[in-house]
C-alpha positions in Angstrom: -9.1 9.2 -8.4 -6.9 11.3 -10.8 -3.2 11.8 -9.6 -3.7 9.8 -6.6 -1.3 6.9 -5.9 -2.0 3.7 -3.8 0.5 3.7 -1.2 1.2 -0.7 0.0 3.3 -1.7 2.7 6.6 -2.4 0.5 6.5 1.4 -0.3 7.0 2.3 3.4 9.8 -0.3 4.1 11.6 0.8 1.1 11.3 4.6 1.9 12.3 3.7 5.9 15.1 1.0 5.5 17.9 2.1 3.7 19.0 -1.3 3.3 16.0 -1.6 1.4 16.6 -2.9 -2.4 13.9 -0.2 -3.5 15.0 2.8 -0.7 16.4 5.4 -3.3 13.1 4.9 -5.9 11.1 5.5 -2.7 12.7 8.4 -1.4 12.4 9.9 -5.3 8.5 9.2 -5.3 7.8 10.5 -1.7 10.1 13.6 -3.0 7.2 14.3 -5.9 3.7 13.8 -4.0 0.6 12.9 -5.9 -2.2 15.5 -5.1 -3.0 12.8 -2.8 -2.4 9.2 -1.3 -4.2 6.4 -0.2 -3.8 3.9 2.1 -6.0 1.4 3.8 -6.1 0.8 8.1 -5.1 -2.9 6.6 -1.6 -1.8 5.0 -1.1 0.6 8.0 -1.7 -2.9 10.6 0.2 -5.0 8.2 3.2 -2.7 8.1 3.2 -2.2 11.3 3.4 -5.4 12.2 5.9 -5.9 9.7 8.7 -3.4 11.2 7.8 -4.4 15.1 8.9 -8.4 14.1 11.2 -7.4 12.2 13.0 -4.5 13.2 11.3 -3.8 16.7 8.8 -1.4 18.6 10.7 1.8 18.1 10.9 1.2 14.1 7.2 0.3 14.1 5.9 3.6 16.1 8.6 5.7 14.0 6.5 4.2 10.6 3.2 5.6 12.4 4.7 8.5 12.9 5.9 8.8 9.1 1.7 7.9 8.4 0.5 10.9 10.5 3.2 13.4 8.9 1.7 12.6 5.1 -0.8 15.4 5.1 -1.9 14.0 2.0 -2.5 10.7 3.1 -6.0 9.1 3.6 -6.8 5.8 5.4 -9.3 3.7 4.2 -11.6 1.5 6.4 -13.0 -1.7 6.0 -16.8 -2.1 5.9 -19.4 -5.1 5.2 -19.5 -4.5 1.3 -15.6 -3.7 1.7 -15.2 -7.7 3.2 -17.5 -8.8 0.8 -15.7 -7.4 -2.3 -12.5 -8.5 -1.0 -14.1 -12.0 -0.8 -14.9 -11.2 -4.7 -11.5 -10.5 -5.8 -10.0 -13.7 -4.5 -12.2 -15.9 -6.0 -11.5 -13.9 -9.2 -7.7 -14.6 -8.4 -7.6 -18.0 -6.7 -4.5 -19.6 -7.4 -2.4 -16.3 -7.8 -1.6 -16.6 -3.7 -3.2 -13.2 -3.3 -3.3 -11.9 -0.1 -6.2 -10.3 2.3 -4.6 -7.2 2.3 -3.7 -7.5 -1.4 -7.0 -8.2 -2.5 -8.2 -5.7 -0.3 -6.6 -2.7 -1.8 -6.9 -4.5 -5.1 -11.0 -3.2 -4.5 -10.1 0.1 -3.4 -7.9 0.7 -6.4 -10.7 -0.3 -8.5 -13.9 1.0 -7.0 -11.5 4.5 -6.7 -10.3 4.3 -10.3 -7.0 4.5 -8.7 -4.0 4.6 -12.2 -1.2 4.5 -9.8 0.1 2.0 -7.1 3.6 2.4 -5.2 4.0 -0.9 -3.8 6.9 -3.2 -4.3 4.4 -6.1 -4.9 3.9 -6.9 -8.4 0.8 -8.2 -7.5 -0.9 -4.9 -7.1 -0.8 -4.8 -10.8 -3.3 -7.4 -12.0 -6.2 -4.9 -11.9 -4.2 -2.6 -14.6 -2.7 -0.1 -12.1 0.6 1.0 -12.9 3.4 -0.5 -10.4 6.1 2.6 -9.0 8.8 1.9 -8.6 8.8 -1.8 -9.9 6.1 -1.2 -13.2 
């Protein structure tokens, strides 16, 4: 998708905890939307989970609150081929300690033609996307 950006869970820790190594480059890209954003239910479960262990409930609905405010923002589902696909990719990676949600958006940034991912996971990157802030 032209001028769309792949938005992983590292993006929305670093843009929500100022604390966060990455914070100030992830207020500066949410400051200069794409035309759009994408997102999987995956990374939304995943970073959810993340700030309830780690920071607690109120952090965690706050974050899903954030998701529903990005007007911009679609959230991909998972789906037979989708599982299947993702199977695909770490097979084509095994060894690089991908992981399920990794691979997964791995497909959707190729099968979407996606150029940009803002993730703080260098990982994101083996497919040829460019990496924001850490690319």
């Amino acid at each position: 998708m032209k001028n769309a950006a792949f938005l992983d869970s590292g993006i929305f820790i670093a843009l929500m905890c100022r604390r966060d190594r990455w914070h100030s480059e992830a207020k500066e890209l949410f400051s200069s939307p794409p035309s759009a954003w994408i997102t999987s239910s995956l990374v939304v479960s995943e970073t959810y989970s993340w700030f309830l262990h780690k920071m607690g409930e109120e952090e965690a609905r706050e974050f899903l609150r954030l998701t529903r405010t990005l007007a911009k923002l679609q959230v991909l589902d998972t789906s037979d081929q989708h599982r299947n696909d993702i199977a695909g990719i770490l097979d084509r990676f095994r060894g690089s300690k991908l992981s399920y949600v990794d691979a997964s958006s791995l497909t959707y940034i190729k099968k979407r033609r996606i150029k940009t991912v803002w993730s703080t996971d260098h990982h994101l990157g083996i497919g040829g996307a460019q990496v924001l802030p850490i690319g």
